[in-house]
C-alpha positions as MATLAB code, in Angstrom:
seq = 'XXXXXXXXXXXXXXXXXXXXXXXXXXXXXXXXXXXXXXXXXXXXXXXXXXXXXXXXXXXXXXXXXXXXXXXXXXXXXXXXXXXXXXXXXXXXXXXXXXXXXXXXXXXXXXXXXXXXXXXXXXXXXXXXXXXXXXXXXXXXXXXXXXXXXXXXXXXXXXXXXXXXXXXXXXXXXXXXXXXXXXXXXXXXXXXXXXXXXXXXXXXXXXXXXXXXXXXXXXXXXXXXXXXXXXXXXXXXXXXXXXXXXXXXXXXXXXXXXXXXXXXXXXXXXXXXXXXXXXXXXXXXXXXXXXXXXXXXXXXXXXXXXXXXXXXXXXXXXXXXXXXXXXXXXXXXXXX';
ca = [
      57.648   73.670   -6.214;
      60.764   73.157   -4.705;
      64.854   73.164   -5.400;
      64.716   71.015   -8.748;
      66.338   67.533   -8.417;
      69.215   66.776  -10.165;
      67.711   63.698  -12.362;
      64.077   62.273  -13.322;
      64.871   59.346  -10.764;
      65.165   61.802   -7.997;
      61.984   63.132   -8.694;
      60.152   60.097   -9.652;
      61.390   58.366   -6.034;
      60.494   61.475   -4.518;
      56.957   61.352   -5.429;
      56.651   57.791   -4.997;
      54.592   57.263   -8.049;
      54.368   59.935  -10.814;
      50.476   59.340  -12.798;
      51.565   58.778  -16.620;
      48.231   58.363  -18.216;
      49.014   60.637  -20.690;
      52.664   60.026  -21.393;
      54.144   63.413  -22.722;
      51.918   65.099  -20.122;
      54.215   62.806  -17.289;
      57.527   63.752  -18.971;
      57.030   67.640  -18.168;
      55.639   67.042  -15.258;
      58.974   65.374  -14.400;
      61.146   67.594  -16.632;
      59.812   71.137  -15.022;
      60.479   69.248  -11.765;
      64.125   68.869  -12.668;
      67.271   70.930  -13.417;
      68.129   71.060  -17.286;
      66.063   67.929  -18.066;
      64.676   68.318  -21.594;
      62.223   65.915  -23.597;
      65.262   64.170  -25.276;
      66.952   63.537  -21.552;
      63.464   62.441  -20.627;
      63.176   60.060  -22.848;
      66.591   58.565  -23.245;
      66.391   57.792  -19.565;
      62.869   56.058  -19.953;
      64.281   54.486  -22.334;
      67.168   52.892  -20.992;
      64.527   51.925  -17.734;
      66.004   54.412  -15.347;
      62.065   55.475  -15.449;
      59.386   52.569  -15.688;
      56.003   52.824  -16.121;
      53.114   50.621  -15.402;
      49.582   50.259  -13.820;
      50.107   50.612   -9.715;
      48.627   52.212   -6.887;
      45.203   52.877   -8.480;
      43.917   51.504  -12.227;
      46.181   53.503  -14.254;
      49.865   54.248  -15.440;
      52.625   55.876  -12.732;
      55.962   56.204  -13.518;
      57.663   54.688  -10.921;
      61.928   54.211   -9.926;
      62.693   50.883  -10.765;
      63.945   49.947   -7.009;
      60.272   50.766   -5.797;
      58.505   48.917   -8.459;
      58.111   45.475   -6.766;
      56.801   46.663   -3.453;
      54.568   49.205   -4.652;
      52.868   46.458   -6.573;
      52.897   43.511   -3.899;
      51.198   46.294   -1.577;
      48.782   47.980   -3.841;
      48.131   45.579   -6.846;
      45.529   43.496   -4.879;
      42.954   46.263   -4.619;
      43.812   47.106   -8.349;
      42.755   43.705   -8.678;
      39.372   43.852   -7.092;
      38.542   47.229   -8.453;
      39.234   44.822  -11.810;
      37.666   42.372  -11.115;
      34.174   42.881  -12.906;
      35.692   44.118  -15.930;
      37.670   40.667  -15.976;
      34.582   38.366  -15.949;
      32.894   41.001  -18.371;
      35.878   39.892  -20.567;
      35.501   36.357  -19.936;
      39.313   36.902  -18.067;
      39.119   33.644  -15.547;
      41.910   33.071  -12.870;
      43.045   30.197  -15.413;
      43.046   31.892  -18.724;
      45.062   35.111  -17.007;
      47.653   32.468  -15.940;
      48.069   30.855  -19.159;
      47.972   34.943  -20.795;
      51.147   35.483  -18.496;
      52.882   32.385  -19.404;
      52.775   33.329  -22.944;
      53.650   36.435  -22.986;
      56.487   36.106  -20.638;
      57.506   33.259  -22.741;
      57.329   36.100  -25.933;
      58.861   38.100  -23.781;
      62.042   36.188  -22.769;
      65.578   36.894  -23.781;
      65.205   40.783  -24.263;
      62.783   41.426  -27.169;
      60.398   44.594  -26.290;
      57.176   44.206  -27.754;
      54.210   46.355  -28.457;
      50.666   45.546  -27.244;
      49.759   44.538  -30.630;
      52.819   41.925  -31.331;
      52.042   40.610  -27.880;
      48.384   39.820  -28.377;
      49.498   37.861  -31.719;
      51.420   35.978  -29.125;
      48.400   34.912  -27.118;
      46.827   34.430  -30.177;
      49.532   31.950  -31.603;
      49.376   30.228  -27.995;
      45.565   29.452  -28.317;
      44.610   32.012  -25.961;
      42.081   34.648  -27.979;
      42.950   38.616  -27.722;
      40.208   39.896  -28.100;
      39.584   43.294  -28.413;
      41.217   46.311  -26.952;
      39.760   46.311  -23.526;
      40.337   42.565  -22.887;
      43.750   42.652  -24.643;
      44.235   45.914  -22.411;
      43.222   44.040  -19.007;
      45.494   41.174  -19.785;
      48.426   43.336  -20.036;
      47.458   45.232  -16.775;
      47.006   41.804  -14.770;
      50.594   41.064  -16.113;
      51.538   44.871  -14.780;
      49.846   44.174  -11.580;
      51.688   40.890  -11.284;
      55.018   42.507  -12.080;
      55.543   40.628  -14.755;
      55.707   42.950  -17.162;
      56.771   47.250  -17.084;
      57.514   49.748  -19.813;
      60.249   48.700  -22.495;
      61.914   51.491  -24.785;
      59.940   53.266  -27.105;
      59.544   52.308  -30.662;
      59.029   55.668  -32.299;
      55.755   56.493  -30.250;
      54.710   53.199  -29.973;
      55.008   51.758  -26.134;
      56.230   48.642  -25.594;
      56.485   46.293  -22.549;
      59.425   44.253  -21.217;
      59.904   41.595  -18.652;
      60.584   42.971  -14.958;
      62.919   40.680  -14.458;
      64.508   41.541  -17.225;
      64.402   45.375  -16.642;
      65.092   45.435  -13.006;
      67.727   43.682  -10.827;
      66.137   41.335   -8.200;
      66.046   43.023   -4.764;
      65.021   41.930   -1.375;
      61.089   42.720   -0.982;
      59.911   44.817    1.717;
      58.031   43.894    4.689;
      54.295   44.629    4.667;
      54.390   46.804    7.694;
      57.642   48.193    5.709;
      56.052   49.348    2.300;
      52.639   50.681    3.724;
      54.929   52.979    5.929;
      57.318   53.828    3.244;
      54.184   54.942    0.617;
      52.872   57.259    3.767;
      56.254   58.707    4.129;
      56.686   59.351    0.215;
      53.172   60.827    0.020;
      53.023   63.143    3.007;
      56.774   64.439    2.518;
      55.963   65.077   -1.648;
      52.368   66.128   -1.627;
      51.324   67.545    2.307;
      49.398   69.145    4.030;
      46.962   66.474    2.922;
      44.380   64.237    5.162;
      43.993   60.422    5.647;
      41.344   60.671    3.073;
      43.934   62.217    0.393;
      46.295   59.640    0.975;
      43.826   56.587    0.362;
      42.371   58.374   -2.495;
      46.187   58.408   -3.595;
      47.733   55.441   -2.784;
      44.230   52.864   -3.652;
      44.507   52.164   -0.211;
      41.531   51.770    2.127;
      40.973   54.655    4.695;
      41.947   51.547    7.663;
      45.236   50.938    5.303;
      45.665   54.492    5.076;
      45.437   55.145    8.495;
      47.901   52.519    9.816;
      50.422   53.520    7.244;
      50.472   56.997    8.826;
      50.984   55.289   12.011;
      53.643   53.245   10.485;
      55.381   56.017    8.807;
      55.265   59.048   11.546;
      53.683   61.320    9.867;
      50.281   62.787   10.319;
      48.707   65.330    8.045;
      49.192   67.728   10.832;
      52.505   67.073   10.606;
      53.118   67.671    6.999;
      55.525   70.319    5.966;
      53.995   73.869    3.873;
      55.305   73.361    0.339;
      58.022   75.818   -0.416;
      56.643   79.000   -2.098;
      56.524   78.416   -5.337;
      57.003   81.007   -8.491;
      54.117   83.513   -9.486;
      53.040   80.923  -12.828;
      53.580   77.018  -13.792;
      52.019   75.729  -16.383;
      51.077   71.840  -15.302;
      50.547   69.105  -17.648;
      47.345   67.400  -16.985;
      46.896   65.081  -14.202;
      50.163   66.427  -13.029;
      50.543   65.421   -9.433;
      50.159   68.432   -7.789;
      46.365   68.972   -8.886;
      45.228   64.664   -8.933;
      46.730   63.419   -5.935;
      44.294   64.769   -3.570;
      40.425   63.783   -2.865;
      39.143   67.385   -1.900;
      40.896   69.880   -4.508;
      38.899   73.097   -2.839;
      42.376   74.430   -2.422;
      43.720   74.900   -5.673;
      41.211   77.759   -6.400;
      41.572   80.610   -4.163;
      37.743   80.998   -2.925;
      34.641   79.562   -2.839;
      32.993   81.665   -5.633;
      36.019   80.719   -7.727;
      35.860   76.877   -7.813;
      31.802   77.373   -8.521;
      32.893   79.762  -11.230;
      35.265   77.205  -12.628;
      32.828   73.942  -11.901;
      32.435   73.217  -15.516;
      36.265   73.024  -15.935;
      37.936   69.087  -15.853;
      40.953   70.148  -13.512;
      42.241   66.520  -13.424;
      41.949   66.054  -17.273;
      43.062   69.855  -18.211;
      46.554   71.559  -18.589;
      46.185   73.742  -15.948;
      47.482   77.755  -15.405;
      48.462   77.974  -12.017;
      49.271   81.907  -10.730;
      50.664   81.531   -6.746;
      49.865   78.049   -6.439;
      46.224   78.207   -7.789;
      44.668   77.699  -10.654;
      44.137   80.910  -13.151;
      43.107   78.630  -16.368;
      43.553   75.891  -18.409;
      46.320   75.734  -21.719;
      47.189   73.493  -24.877;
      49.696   72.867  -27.056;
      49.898   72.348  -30.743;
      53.465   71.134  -32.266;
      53.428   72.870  -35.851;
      56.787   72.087  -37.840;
      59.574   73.137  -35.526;
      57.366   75.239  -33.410;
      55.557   74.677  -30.509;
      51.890   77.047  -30.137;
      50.961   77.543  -26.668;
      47.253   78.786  -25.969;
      46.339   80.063  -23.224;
      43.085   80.217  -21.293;
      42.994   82.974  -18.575;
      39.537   82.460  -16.419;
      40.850   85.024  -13.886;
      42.497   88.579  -14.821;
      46.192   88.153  -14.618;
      48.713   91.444  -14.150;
      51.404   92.486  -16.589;
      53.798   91.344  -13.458;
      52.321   87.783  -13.879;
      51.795   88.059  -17.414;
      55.319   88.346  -17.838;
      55.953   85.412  -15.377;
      53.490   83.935  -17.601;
      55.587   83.585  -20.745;
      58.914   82.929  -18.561;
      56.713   79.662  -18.031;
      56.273   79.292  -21.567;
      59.702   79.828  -22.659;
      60.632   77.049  -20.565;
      58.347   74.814  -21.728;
      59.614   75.628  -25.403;
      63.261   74.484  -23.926;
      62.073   71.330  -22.626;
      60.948   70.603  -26.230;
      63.631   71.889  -27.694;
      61.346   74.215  -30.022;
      60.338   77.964  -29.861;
      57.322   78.896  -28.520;
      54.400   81.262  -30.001;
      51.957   81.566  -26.811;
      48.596   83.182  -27.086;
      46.962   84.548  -23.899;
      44.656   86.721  -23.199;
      42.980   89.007  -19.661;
      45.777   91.247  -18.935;
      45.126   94.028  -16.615;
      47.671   96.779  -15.152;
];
């Protein structure tokens, strides 16, 4: 993977756009990514909206740097839009009654207060505009995302909340269009290459025409793409981590043919994955029990003693990014 940055922002900007669908799997995906960054240093920058996190690129969360939060959105929300826009007249969402959504919860918004999802539907509900239930509710606060209305606020125990964007980030000068769709190509191909015009727009929500002018834009071809550095023997990845779901043909992250059929059945975007040399050996889970942290391990290919033992250097580290020790169960060891 890499020389680790020195902060989450480094990383984050690095990437572009981090996915954050599930939100602890995000923070090590970051943290492993970064020198001496624990959960705690995680969060306290999330917190203080060093990290934000929203709906961009394609319909779900990223954690994005707050300087690239504006232009992402201006250059990707509209197709978020579109790809919305059934669900929206499923929910009885009109162009109107998103408007009037958006006034009212910026208006609940305004001054500071971070709300959850729940305290801000009240809002629309106290401002004649009906919540609903959680997938209209949920759509209104993505059209606000999209809009950049509205980003991540601090945490509230493990509740999310959302703040205003103007609010959380200082105003900047936007990006011309020609500017941002060369930018994103940069980002991706420098973070995430070798990868193909049809990785990028499966990436980025683009269209494969948008996807191929931003290569044009940005100088940088697929061919061009540098070899990622060679990384060490295991990781384990949180799911969705960006290294397995930001490309549209995954055949190389097994290392054959026979392998990938073998593993068909397994969800490689939704699973934590093993990954032994830069492909994937299995799948893992945690369980937090008291001050402890159980690691279990799912081997589907034999694994030596040599990257056994790399193995559990992987899950010692993970413990540290908790801040807990780690009991990991494993099995398929071979000499």
């Amino acid at each position: 993977m890499g020389e680790p940055f020195a902060d989450p922002v480094a990383a984050v900007g690095w990437f572009g756009a981090v996915q954050s669908q599930e939100f602890a799997g995000s923070a090590w995906a970051v943290g492993q990514r970064c020198a001496g960054l624990d959960e705690a240093g995680f969060r306290a920058a999330f917190d203080a909206g060093s990290l934000l996190r929203t709906h961009v690129l394609r319909p779900t969360w990223h954690l994005v740097a707050p300087a690239d939060l504006r232009w992402m959105q201006a250059l990707t929300a509209p197709r978020v839009h579109a790809a919305n826009a059934a669900y929206y007249r499923r929910s009885e969402l009109d162009p109107a009654t998103l408007a009037r959504s958006g006034d009212l919860i910026g208006s609940a918004l305004a001054g500071g207060p971070h709300l959850t999802r729940k305290e801000l539907g009240a809002a629309l509900a106290e401002g004649g505009v009906e919540p609903g239930d959680a997938m209209r509710l949920g759509l209104v606060m993505m059209w606000c995302e999209l809009e950049a209305l509205v980003c991540s606020g601090a945490m509230r125990g493990r509740q999310h909340t959302y703040a205003l964007v103007d609010e959380r980030i200082p105003v900047a000068a936007t990006r011309e269009p020609d500017d941002a769709i060369g930018e994103l190509a940069r980002r991706y191909f420098a973070s995430h290459g070798p990868a193909n015009v049809a990785d990028f727009a499966w990436w980025s929500g683009l269209t494969k025409t948008q996807a191929g002018r931003a290569i044009a834009i940005g100088g940088r071809s697929a061919a061009e793409a540098p070899s990622p550095t060679p990384a060490p023997a295991v990781h384990l990845l949180p799911n969705f981590d960006e290294y397995v779901v930001a490309y549209q043909d995954r055949s190389a992250l097994f290392p054959s043919a026979a392998m990938a059929q073998d593993l068909a059945g397994m969800n490689v975007l939704a699973s934590a994955v093993v990954l032994h040399r830069g492909r994937v050996a299995g799948d893992w889970k945690r369980t937090l029990e008291g001050s402890r942290v159980r690691v279990e391990v799912n081997l589907r290919v034999a694994l030596s003693r040599t990257a056994h033992r790399a193995l559990e250097v992987a899950a010692r580290r993970y413990g540290r990014f908790l801040g807990k020790p780690v009991d990991l169960e494993s099995g398929r060891i071979d000499a």
